[in-house]
C-alpha positions as CSV (number, residue, x, y, z in Angstrom):
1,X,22.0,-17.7,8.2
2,X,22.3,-18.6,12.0
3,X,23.1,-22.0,13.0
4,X,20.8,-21.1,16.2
5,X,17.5,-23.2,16.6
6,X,14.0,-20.9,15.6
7,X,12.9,-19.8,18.6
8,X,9.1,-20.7,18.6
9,X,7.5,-18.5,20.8
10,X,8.7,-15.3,19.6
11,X,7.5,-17.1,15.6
12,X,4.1,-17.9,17.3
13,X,4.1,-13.8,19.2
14,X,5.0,-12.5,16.1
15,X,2.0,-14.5,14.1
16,X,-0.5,-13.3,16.7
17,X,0.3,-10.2,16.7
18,X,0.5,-9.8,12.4
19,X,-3.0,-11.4,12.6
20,X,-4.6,-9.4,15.4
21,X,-2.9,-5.8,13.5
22,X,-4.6,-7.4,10.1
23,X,-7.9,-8.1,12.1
24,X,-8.3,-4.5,13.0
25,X,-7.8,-3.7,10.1
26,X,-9.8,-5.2,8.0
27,X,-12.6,-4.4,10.7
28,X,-11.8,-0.3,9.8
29,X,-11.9,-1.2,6.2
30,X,-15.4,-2.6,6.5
31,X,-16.8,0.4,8.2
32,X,-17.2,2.4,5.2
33,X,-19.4,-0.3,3.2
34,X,-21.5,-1.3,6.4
35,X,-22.3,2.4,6.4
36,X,-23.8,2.4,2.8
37,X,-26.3,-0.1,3.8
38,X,-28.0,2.8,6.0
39,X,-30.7,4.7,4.5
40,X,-29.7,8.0,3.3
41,X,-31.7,11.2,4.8
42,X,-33.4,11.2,1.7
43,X,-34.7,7.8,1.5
44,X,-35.6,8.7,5.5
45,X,-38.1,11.4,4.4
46,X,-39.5,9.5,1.9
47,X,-40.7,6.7,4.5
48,X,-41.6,8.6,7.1
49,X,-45.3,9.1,8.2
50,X,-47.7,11.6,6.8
51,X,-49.4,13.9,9.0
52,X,-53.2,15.1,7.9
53,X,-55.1,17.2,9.9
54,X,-58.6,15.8,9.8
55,X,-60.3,18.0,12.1
């Protein structure tokens, strides 16, 4: 081990950094389950409106 001081602001860069790479991250691993939560094409047809010819 060195018998140099820590140097703080490469400690405090290097924190940043880990978190903003871990941010993005975790952002791309949410994309999948936010995209479950829209309605399939399936569930689209069954909601959509009914057209009648009343003439």
């Amino acid at each position: 081990m060195s018998s140099q001081g820590v140097d703080l602001k490469k400690r405090r860069m290097l924190i940043t950094a880990t978190a903003g790479v871990g941010a993005v991250g975790a952002g791309f691993a949410l994309v999948p389950f936010i995209s479950y939560w829209q309605p399939s094409a399936r569930a689209k047809a069954l909601g959509a409106p009914e057209e009648a010819d009343i003439s």
